[in-house]
PALUMMI-397239 format. One line per 8 residues: for each residue x, y, z of N, C-alpha, C. Coordinates in steps of 0.05 Angstrom, whole numbers, plus 32768, in hexadecimal, padded with zeros to 4 digits. Each point is the difference from the previous one (the first is absolute). Layout:
N
X/Y/Z/X/Y/Z/X/Y/Z ~ ...
//
This chain:
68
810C/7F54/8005/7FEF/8013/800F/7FFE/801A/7FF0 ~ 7FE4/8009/8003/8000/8020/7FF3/7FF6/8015/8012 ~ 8004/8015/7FF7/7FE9/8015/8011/7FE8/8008/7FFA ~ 7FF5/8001/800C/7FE1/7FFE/8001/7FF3/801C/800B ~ 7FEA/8005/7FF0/7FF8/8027/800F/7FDA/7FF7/8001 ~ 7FEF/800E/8006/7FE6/8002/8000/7FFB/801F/7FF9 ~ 7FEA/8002/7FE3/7FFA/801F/8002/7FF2/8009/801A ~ 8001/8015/7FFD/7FF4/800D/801D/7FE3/8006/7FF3
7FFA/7FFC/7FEC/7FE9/800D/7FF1/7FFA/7FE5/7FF6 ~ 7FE5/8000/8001/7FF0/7FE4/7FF3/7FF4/800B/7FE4 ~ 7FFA/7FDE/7FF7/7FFA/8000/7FE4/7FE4/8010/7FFE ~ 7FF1/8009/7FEF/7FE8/8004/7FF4/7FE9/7FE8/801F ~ 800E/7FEF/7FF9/7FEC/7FEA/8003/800A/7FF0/8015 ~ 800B/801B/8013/800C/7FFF/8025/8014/7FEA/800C ~ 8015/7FF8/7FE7/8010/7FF0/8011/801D/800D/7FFF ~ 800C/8004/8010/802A/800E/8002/800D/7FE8/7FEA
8007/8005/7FF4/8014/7FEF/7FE7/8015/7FF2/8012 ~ 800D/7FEB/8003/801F/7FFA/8006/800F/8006/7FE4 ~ 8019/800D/8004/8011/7FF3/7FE9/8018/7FFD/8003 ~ 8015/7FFA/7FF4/8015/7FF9/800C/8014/800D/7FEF ~ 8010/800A/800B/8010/8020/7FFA/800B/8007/7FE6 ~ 8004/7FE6/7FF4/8005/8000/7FE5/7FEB/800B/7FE7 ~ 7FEB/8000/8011/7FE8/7FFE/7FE4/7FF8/801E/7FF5 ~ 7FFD/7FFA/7FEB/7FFE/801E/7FEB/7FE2/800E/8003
7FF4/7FF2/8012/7FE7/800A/800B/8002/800F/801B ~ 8012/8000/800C/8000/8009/801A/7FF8/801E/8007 ~ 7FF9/7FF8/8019/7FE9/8020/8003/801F/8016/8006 ~ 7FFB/801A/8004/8014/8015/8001/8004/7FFB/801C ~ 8017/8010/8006/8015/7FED/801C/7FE7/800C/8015 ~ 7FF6/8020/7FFA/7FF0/8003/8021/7FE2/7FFC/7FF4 ~ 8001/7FED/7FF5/7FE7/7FEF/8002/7FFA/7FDC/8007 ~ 801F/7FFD/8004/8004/7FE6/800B/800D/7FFB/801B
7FFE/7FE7/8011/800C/7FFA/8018/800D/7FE3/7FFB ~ 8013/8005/8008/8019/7FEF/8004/7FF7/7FE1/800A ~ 8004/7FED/8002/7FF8/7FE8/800C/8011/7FEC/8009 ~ 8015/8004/7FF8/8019/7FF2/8000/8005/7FEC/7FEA ~ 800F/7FEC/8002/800B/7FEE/7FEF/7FF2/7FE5/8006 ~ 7FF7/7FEF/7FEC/7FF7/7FF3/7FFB/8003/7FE5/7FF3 ~ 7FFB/7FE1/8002/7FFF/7FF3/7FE9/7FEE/8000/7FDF ~ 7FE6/8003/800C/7FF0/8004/7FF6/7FE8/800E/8008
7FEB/800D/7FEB/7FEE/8011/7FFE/7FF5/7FFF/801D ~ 7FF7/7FE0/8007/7FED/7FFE/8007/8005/8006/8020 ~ 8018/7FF9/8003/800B/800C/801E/8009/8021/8001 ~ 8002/8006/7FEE/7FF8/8020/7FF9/7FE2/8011/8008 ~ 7FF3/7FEC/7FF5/7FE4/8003/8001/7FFF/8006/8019 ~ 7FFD/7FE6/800D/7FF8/7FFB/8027/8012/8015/8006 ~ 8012/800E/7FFC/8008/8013/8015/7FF3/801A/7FF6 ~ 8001/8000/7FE7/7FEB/801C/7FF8/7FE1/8001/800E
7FF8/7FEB/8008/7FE0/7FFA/800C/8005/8013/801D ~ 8014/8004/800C/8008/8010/8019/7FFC/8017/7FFC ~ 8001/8006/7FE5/7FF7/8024/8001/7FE2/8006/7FF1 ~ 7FF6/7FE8/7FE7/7FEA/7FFD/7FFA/7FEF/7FE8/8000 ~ 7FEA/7FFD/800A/7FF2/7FF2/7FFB/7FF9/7FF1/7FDF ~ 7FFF/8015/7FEB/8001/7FF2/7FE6/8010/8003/7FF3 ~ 8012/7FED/7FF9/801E/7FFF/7FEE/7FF6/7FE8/7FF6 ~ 800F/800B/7FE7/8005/7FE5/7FE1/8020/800E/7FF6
800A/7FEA/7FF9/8015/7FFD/7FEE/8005/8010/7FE1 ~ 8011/800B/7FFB/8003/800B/7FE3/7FF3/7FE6/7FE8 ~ 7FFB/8001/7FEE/7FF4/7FF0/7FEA/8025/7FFC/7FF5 ~ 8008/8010/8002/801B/8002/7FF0/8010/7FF3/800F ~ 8003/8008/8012/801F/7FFD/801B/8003/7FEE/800D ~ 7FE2/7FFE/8009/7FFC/7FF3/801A/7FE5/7FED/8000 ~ 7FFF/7FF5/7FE5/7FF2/7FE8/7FFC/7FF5/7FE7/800A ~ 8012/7FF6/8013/7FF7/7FF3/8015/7FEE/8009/8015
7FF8/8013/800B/7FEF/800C/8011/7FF2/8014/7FEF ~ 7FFD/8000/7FE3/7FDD/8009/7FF2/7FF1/7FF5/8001 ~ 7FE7/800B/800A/7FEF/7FEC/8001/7FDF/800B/7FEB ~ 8009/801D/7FFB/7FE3/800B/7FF4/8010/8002/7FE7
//
């Protein structure tokens, strides 16, 4: 299991990133929300959908739930 965050700020091209706490991309701490722990991205994802409507996965991190 990992931890999992959603930026609070969307991409250019309006979707909140997931990433998972490890990754060297991660947005700055008060620009992210917590999500809990996770198996994977993609159940990271579905619980990030509770605070946004458009979420995708890190390209880097969280590969299984990129989809653009």
């Amino acid at each position: 299991m990992a931890r999992y965050y959603v930026n609070r700020n969307s991409q250019l091209t309006g979707e909140h990133e997931v990433h998972k706490g490890t990754c060297h991309r991660m947005p700055k701490l008060q620009n992210r929300i917590y999500l809990g722990d996770f198996l994977d991205a993609k159940e990271a994802a579905r619980e990030a959908r509770r605070y946004f409507d458009n979420v995708d996965g890190c390209y880097y991190c969280a590969s299984e739930a990129h989809k653009k």
